[in-house]
N, CA, C and O atoms as a CHARMM CRD file, in Angstrom:
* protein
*
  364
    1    1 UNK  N    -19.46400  -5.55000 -12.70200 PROA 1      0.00000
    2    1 UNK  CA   -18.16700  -6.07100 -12.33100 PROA 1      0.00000
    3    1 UNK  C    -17.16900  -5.72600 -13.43800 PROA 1      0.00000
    4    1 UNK  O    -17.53900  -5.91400 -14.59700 PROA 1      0.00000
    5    2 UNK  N    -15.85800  -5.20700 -13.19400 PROA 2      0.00000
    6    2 UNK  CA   -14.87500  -5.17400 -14.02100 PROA 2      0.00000
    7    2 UNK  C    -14.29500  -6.15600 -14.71100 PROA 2      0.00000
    8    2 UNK  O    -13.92000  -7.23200 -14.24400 PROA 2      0.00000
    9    3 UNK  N    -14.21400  -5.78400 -15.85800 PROA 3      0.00000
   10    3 UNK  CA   -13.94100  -7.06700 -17.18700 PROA 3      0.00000
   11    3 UNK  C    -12.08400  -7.26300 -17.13100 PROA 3      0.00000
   12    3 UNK  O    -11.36800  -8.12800 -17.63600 PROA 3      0.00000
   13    4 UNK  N    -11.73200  -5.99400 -16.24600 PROA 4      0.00000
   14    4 UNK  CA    -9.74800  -5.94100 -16.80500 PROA 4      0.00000
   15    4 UNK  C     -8.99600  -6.03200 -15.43900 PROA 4      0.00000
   16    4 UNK  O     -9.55400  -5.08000 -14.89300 PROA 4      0.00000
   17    5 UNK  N     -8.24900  -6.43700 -14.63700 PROA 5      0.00000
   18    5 UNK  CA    -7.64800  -6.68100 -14.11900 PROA 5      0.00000
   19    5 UNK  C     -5.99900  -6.43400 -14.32300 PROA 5      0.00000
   20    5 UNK  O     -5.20600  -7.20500 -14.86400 PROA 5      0.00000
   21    6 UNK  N     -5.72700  -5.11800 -13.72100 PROA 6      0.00000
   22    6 UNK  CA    -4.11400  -5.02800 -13.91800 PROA 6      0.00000
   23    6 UNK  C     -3.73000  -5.07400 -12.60000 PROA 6      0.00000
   24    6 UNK  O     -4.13600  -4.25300 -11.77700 PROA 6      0.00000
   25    7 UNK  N     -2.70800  -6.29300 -12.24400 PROA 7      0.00000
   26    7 UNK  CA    -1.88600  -6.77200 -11.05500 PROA 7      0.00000
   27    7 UNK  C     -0.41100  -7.07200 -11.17700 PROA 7      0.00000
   28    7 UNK  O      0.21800  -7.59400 -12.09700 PROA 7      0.00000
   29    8 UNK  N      0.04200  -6.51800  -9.79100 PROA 8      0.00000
   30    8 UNK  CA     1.28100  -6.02000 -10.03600 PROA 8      0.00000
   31    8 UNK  C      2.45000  -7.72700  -9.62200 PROA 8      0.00000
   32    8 UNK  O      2.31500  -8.28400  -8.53200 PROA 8      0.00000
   33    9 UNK  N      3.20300  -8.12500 -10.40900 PROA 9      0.00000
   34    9 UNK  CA     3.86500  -9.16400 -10.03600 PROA 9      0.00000
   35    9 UNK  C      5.63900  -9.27400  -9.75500 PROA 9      0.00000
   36    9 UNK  O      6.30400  -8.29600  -9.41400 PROA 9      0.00000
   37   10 UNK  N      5.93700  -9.98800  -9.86900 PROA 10     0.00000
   38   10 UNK  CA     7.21000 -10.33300  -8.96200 PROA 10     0.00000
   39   10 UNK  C      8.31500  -9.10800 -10.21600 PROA 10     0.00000
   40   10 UNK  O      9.31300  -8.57400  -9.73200 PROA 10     0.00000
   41   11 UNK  N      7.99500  -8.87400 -11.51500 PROA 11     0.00000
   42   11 UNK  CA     9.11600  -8.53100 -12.55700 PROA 11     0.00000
   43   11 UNK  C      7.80600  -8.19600 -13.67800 PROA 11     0.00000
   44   11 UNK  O      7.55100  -8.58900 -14.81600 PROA 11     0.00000
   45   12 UNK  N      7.13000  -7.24300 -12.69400 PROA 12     0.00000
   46   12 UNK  CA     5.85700  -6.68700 -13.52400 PROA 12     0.00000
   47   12 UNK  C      4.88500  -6.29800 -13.53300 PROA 12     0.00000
   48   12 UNK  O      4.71800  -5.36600 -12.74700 PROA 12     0.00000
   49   13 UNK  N      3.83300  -6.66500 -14.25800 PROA 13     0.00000
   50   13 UNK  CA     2.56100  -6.62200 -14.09700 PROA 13     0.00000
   51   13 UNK  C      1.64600  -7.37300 -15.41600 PROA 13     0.00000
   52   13 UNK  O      1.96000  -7.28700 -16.60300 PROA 13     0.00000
   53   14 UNK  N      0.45700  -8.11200 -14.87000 PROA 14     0.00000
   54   14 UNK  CA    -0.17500  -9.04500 -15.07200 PROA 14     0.00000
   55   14 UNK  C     -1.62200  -8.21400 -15.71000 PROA 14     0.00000
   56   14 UNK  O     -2.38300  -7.60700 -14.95700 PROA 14     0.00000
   57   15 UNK  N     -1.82500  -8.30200 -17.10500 PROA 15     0.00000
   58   15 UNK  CA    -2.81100  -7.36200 -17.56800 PROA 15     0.00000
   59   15 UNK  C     -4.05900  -8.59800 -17.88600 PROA 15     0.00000
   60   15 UNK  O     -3.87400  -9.45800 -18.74700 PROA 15     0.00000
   61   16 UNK  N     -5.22000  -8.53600 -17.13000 PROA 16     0.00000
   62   16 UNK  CA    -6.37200  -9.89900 -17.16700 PROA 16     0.00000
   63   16 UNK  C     -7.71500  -8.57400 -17.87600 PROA 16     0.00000
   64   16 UNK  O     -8.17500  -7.48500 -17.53400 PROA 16     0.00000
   65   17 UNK  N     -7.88900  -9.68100 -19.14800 PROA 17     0.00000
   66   17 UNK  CA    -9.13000  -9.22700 -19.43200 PROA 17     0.00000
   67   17 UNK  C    -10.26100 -10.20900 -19.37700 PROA 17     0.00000
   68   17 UNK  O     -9.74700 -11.29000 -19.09100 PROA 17     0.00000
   69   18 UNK  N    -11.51200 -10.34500 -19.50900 PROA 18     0.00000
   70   18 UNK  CA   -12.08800 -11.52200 -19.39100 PROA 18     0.00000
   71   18 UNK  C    -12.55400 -11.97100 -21.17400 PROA 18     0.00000
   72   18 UNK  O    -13.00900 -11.18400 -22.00400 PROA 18     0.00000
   73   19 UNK  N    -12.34300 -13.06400 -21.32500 PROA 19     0.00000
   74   19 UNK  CA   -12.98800 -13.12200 -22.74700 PROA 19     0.00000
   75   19 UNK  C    -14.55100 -13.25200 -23.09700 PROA 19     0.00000
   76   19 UNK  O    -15.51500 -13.36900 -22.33900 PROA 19     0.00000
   77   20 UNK  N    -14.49300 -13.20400 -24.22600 PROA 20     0.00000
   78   20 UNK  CA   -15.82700 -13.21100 -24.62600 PROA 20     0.00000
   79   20 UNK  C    -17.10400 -14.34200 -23.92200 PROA 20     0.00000
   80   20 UNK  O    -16.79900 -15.42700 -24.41800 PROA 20     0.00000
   81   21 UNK  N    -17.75900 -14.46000 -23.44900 PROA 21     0.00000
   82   21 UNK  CA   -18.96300 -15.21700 -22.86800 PROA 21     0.00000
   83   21 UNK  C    -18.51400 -16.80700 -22.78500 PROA 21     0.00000
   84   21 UNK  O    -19.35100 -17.70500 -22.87100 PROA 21     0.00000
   85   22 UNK  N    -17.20900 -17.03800 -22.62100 PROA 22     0.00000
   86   22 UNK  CA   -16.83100 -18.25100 -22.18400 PROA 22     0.00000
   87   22 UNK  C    -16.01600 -18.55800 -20.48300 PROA 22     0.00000
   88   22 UNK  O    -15.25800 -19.46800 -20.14700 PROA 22     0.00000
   89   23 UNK  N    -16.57500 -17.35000 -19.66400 PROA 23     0.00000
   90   23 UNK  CA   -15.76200 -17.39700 -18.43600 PROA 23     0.00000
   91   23 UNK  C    -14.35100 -17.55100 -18.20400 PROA 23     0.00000
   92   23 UNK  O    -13.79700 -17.67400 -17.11100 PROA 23     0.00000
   93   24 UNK  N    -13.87800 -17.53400 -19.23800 PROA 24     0.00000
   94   24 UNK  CA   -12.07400 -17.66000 -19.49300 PROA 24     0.00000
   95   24 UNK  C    -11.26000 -16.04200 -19.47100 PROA 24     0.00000
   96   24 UNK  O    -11.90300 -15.02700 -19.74200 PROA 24     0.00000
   97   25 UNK  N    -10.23100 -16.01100 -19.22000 PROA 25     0.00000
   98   25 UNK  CA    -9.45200 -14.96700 -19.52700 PROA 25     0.00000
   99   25 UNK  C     -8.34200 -14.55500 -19.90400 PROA 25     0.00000
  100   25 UNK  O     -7.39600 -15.16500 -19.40600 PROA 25     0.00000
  101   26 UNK  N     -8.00800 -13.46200 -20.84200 PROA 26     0.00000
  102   26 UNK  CA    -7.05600 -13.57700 -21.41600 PROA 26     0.00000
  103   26 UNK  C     -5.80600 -12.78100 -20.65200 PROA 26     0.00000
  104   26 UNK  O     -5.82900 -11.61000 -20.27200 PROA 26     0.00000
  105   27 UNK  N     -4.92700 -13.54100 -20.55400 PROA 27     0.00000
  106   27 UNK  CA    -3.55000 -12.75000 -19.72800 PROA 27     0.00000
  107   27 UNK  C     -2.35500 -12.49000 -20.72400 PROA 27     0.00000
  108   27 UNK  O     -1.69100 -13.25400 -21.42300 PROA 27     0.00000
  109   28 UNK  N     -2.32600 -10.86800 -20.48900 PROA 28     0.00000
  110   28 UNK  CA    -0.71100 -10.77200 -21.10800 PROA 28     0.00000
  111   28 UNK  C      0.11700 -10.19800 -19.85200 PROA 28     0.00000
  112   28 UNK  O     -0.37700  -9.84600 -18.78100 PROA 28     0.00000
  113   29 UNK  N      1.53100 -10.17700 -20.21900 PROA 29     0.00000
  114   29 UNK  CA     2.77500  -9.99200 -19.10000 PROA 29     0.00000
  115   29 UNK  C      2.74400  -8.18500 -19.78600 PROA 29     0.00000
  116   29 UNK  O      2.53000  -7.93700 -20.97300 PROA 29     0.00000
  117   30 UNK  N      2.97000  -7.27800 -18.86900 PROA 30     0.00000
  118   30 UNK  CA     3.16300  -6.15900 -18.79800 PROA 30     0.00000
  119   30 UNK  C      4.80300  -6.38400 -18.16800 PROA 30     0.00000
  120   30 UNK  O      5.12500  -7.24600 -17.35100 PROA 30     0.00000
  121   31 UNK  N      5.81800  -5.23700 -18.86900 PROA 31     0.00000
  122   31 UNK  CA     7.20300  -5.11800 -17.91100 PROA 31     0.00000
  123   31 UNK  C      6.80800  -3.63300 -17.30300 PROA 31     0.00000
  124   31 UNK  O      7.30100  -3.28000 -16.23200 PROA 31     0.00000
  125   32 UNK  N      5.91400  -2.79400 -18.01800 PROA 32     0.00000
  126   32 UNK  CA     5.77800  -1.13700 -17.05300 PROA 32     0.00000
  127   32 UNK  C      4.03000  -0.97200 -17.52000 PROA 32     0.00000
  128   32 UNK  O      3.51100  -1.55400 -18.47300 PROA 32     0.00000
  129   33 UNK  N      3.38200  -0.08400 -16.62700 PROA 33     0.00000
  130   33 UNK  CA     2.21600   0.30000 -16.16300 PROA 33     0.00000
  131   33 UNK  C      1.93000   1.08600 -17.54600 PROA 33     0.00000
  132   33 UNK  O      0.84900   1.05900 -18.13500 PROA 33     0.00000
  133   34 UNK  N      3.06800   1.78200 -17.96200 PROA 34     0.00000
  134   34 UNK  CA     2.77200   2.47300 -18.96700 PROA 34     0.00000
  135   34 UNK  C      2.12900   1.34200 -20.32300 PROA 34     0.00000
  136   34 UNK  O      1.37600   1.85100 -21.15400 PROA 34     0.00000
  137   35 UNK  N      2.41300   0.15100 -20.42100 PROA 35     0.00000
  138   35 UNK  CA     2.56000  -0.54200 -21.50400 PROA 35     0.00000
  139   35 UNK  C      0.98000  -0.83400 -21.49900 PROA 35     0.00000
  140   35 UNK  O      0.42700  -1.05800 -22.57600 PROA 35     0.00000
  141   36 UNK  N      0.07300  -0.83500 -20.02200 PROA 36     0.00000
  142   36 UNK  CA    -1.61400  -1.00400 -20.23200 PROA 36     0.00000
  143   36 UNK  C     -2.06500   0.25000 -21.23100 PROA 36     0.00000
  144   36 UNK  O     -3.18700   0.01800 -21.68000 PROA 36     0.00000
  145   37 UNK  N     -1.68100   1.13300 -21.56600 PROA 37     0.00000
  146   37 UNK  CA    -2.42300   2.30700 -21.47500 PROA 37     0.00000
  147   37 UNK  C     -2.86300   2.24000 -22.96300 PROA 37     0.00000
  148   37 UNK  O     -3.87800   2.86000 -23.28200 PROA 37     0.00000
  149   38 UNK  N     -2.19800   1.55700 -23.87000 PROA 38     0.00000
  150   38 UNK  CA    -2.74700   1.56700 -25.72700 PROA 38     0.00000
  151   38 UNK  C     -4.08300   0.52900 -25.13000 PROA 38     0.00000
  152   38 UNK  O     -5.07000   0.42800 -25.85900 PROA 38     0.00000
  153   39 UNK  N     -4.05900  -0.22900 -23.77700 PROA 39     0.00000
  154   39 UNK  CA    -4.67800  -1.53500 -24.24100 PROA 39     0.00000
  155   39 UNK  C     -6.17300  -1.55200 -23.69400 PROA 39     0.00000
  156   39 UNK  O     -6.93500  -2.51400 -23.79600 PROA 39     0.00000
  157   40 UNK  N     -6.51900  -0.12800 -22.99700 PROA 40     0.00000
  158   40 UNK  CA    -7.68800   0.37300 -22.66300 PROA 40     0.00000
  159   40 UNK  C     -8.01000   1.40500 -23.11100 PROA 40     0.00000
  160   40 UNK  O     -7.24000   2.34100 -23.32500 PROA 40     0.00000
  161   41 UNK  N     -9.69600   1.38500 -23.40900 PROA 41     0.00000
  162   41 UNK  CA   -10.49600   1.75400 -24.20900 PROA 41     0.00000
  163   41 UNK  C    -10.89300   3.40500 -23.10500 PROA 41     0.00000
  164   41 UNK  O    -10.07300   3.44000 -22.18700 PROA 41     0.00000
  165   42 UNK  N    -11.60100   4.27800 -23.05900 PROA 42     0.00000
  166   42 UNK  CA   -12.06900   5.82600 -22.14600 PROA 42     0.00000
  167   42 UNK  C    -12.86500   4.76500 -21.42000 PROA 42     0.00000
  168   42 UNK  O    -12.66000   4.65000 -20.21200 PROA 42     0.00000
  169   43 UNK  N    -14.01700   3.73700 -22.18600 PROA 43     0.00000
  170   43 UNK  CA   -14.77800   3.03200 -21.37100 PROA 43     0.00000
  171   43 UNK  C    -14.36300   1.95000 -20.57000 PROA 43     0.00000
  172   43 UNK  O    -15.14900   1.13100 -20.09400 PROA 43     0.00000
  173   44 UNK  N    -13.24400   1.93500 -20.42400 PROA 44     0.00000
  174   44 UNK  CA   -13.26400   0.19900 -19.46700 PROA 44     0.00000
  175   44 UNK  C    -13.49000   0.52300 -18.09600 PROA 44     0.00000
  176   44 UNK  O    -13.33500   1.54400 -17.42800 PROA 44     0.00000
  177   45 UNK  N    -13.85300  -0.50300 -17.89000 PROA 45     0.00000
  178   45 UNK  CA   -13.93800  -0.59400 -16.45000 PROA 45     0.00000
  179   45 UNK  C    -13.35800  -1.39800 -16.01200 PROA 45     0.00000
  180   45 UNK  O    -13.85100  -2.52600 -15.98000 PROA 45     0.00000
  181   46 UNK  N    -11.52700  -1.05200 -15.27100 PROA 46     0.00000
  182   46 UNK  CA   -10.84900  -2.04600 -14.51200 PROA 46     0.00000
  183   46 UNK  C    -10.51700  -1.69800 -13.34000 PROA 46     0.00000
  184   46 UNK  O    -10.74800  -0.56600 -12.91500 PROA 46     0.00000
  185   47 UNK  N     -9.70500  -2.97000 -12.39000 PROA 47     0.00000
  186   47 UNK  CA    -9.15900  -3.05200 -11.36700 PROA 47     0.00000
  187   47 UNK  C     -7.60000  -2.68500 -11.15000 PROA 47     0.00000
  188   47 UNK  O     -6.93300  -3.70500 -11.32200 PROA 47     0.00000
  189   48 UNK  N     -6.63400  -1.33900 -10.76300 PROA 48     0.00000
  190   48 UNK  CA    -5.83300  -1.80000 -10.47000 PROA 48     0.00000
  191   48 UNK  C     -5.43300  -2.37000  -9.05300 PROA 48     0.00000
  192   48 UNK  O     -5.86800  -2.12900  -7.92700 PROA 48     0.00000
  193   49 UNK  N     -4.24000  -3.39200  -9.61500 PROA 49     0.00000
  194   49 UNK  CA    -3.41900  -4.14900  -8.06500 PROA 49     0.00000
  195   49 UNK  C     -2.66200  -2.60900  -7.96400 PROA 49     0.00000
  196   49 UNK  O     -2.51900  -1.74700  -8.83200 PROA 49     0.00000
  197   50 UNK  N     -2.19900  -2.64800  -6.38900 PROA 50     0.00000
  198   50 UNK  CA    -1.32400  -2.60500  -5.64200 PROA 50     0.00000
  199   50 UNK  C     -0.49300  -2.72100  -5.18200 PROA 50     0.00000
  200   50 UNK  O     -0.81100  -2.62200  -3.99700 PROA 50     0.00000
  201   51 UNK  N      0.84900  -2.94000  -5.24700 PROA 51     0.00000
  202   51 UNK  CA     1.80100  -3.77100  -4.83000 PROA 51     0.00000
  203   51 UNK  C      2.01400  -3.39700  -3.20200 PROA 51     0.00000
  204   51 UNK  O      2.28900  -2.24000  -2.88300 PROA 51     0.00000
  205   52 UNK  N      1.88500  -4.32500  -2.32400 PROA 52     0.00000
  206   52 UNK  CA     1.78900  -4.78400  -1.12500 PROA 52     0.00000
  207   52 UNK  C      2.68700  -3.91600  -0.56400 PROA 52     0.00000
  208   52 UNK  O      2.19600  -3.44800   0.46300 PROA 52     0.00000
  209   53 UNK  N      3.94400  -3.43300  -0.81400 PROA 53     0.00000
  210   53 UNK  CA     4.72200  -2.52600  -0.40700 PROA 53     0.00000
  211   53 UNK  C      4.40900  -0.95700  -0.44600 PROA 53     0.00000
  212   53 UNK  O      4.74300  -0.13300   0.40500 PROA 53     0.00000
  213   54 UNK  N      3.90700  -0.79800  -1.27200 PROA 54     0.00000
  214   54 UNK  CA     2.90200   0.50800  -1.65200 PROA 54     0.00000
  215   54 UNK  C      2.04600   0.85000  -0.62400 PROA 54     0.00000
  216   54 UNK  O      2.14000   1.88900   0.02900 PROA 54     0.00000
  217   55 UNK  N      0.78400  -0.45500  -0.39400 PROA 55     0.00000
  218   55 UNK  CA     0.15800   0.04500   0.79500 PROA 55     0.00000
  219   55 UNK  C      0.49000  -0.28300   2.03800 PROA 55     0.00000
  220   55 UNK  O     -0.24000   0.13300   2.93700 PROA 55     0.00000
  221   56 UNK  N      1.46500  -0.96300   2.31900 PROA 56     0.00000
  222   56 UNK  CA     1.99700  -0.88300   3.78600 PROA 56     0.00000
  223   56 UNK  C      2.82400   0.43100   3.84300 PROA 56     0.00000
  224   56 UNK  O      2.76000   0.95100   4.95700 PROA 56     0.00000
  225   57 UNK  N      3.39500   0.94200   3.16600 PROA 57     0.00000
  226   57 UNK  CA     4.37100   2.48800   3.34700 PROA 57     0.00000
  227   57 UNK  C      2.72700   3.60300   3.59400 PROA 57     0.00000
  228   57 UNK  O      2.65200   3.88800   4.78900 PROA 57     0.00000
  229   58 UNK  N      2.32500   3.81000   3.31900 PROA 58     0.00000
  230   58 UNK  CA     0.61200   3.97700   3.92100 PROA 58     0.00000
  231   58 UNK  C      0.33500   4.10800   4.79100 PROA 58     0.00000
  232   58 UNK  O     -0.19000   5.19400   5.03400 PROA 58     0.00000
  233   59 UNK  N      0.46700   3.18300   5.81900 PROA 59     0.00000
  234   59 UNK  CA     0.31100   2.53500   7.56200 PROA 59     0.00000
  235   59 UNK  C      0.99100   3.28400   8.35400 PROA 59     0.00000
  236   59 UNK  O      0.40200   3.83100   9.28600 PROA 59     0.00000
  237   60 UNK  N      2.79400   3.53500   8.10600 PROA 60     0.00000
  238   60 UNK  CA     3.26300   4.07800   8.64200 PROA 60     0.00000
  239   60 UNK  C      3.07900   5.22600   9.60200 PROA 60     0.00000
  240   60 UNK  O      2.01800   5.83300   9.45600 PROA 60     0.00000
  241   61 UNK  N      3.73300   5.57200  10.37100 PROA 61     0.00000
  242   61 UNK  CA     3.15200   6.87300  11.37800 PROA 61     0.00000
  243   61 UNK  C      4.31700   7.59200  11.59900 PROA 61     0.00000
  244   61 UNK  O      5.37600   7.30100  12.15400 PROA 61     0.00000
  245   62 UNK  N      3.85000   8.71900  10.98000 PROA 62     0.00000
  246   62 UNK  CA     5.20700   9.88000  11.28500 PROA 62     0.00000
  247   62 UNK  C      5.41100  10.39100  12.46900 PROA 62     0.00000
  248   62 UNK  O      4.39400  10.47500  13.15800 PROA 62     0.00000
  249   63 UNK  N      6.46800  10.79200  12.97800 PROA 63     0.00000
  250   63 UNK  CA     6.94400  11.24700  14.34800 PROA 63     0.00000
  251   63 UNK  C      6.17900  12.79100  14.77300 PROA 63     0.00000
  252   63 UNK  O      6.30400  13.72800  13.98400 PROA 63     0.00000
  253   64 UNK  N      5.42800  12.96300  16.00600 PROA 64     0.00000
  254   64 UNK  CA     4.91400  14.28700  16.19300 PROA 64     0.00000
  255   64 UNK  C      6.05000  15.20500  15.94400 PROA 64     0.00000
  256   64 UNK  O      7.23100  15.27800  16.28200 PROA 64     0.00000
  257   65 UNK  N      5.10800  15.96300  15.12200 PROA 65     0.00000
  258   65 UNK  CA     5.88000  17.76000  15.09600 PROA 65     0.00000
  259   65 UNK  C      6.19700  18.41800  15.82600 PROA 65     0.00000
  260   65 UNK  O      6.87000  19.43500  15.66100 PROA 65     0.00000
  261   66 UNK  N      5.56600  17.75900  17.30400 PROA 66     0.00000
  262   66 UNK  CA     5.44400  18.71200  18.35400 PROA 66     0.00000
  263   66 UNK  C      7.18500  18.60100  18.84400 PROA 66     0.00000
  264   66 UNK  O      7.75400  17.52300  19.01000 PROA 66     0.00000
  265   67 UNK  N      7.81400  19.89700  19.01400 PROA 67     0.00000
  266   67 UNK  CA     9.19900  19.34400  19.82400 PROA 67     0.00000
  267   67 UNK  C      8.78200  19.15900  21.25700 PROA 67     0.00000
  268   67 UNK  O      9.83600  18.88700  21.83100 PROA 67     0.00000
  269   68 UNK  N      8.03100  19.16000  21.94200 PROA 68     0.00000
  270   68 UNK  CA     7.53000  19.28500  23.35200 PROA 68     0.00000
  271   68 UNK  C      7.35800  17.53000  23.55500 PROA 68     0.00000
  272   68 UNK  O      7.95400  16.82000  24.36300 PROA 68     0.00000
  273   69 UNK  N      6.37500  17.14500  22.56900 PROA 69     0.00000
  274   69 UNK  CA     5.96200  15.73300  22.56700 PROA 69     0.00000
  275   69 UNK  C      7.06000  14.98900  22.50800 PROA 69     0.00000
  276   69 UNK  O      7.29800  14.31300  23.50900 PROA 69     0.00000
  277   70 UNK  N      7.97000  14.91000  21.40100 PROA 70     0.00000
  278   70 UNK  CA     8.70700  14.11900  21.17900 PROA 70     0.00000
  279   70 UNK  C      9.69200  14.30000  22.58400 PROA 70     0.00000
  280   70 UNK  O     10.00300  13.36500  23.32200 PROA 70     0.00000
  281   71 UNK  N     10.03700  15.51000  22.73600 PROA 71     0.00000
  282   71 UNK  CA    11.03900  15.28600  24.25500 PROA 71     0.00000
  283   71 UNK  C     10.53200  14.44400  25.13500 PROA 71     0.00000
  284   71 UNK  O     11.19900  13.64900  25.79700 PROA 71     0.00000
  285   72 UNK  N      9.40800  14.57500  25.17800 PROA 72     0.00000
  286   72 UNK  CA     8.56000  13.62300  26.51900 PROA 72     0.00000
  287   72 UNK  C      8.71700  12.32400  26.15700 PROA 72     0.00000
  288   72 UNK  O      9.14900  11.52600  26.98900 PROA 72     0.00000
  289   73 UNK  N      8.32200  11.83000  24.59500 PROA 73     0.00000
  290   73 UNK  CA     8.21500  10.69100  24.96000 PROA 73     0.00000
  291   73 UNK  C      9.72700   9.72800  25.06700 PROA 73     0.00000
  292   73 UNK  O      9.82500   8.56200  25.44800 PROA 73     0.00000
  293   74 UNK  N     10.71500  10.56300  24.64200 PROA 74     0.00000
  294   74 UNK  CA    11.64600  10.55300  25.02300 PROA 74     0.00000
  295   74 UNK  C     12.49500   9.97900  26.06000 PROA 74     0.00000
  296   74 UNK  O     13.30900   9.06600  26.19800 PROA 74     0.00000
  297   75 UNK  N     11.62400  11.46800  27.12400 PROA 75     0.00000
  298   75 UNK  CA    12.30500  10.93600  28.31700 PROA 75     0.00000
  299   75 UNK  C     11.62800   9.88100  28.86100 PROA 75     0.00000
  300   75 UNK  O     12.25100   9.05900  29.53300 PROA 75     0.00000
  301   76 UNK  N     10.37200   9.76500  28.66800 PROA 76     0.00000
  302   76 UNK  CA     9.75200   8.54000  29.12600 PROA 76     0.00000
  303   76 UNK  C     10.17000   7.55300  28.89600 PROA 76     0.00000
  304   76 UNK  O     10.11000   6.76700  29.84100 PROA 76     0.00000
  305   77 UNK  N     10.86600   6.96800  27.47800 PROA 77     0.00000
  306   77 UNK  CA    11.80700   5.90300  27.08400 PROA 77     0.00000
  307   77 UNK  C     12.91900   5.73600  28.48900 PROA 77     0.00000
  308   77 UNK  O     13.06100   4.93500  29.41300 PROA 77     0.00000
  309   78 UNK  N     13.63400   7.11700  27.97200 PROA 78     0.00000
  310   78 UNK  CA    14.85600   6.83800  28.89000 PROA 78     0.00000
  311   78 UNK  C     15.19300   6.45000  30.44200 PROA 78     0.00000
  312   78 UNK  O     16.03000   5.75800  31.02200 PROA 78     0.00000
  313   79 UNK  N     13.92000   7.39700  30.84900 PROA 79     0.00000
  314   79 UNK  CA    13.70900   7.47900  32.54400 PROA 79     0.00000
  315   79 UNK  C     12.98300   6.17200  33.02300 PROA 79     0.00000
  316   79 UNK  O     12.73800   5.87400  34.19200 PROA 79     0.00000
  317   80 UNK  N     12.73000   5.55300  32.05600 PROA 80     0.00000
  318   80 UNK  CA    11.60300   4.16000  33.19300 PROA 80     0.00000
  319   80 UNK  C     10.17600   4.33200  33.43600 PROA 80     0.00000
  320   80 UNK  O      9.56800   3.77700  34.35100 PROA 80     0.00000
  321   81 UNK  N      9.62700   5.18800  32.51200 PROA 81     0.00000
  322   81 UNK  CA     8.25000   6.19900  32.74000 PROA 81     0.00000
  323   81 UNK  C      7.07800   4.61500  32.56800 PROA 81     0.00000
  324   81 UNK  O      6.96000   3.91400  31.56300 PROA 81     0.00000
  325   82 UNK  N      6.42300   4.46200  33.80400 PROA 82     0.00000
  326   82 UNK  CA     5.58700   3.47700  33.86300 PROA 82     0.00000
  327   82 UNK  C      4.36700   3.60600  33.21800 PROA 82     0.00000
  328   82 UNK  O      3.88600   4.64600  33.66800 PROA 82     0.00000
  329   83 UNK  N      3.76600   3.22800  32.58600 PROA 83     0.00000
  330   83 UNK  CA     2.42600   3.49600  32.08900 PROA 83     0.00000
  331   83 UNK  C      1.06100   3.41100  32.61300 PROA 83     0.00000
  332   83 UNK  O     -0.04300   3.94700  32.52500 PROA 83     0.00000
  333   84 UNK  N      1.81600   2.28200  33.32000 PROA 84     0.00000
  334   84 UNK  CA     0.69600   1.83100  34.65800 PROA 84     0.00000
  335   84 UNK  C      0.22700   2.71100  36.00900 PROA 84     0.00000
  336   84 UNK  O     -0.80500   2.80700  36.67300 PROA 84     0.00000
  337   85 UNK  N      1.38400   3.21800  36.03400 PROA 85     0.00000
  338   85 UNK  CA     1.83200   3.59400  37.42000 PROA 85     0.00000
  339   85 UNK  C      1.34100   5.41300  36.77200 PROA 85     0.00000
  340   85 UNK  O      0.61600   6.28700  37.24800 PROA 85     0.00000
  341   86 UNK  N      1.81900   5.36200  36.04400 PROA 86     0.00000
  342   86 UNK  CA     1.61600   6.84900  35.78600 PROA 86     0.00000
  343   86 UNK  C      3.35800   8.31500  35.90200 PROA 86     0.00000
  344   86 UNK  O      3.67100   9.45500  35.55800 PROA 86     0.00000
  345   87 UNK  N      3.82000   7.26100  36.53400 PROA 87     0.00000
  346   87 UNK  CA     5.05200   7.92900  37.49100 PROA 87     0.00000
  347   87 UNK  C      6.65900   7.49400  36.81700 PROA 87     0.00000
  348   87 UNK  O      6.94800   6.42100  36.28800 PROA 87     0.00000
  349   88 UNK  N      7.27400   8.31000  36.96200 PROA 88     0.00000
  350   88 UNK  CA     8.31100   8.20500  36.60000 PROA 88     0.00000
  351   88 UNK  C      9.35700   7.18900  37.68200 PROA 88     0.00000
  352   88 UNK  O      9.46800   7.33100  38.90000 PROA 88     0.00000
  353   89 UNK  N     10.03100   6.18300  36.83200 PROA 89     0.00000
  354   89 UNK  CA    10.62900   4.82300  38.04200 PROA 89     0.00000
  355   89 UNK  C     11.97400   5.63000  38.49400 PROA 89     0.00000
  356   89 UNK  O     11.92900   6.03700  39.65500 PROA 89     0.00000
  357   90 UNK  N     12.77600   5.83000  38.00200 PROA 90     0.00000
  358   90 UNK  CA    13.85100   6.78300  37.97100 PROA 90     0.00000
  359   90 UNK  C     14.37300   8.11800  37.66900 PROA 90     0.00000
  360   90 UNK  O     13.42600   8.89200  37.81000 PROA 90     0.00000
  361   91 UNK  N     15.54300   8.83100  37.28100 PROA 91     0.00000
  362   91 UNK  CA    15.48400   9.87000  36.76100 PROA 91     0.00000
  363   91 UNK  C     16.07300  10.87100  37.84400 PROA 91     0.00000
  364   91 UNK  O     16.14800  12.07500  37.59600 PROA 91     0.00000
């Protein structure tokens, strides 16, 4: 299990190491990502956070390339294109 914990917070980031064999841990305030980097060793083994906005921009789904596709779905918006039905309602 990882002993370091860097998590990203409201005006920062939250650098958790665990202390010595007393289950406690020590927290300092980071203002940039750069500021962990004196404070780990080649060997550590940590966790970074994520900031929640980071991996939802991730999720997103880009618009087909296809110009063929996008016209269709298009007109399907515009025309009343049933999904059910299969058929176009108007148009």
């Amino acid at each position: 299990m990882p002993s370091i914990f860097i998590i990203p917070t409201a005006h920062g980031w939250n650098f958790l190491r665990a202390a010595e064999q007393n289950g406690s841990w020590n927290v300092r305030k980071l203002q940039t990502l750069e500021e962990a980097a004196p404070l780990l060793a080649a060997t550590d083994d940590f966790v970074l956070g994520l900031p929640v906005s980071a991996v939802l921009a991730q999720r997103f789904r880009l618009p087909s390339v296809d110009p063929a596709g996008a016209d269709r779905a298009k007109g399907e918006r515009e025309c009343g294109f049933s999904r059910r039905n299969k058929e176009r309602t108007t148009c």
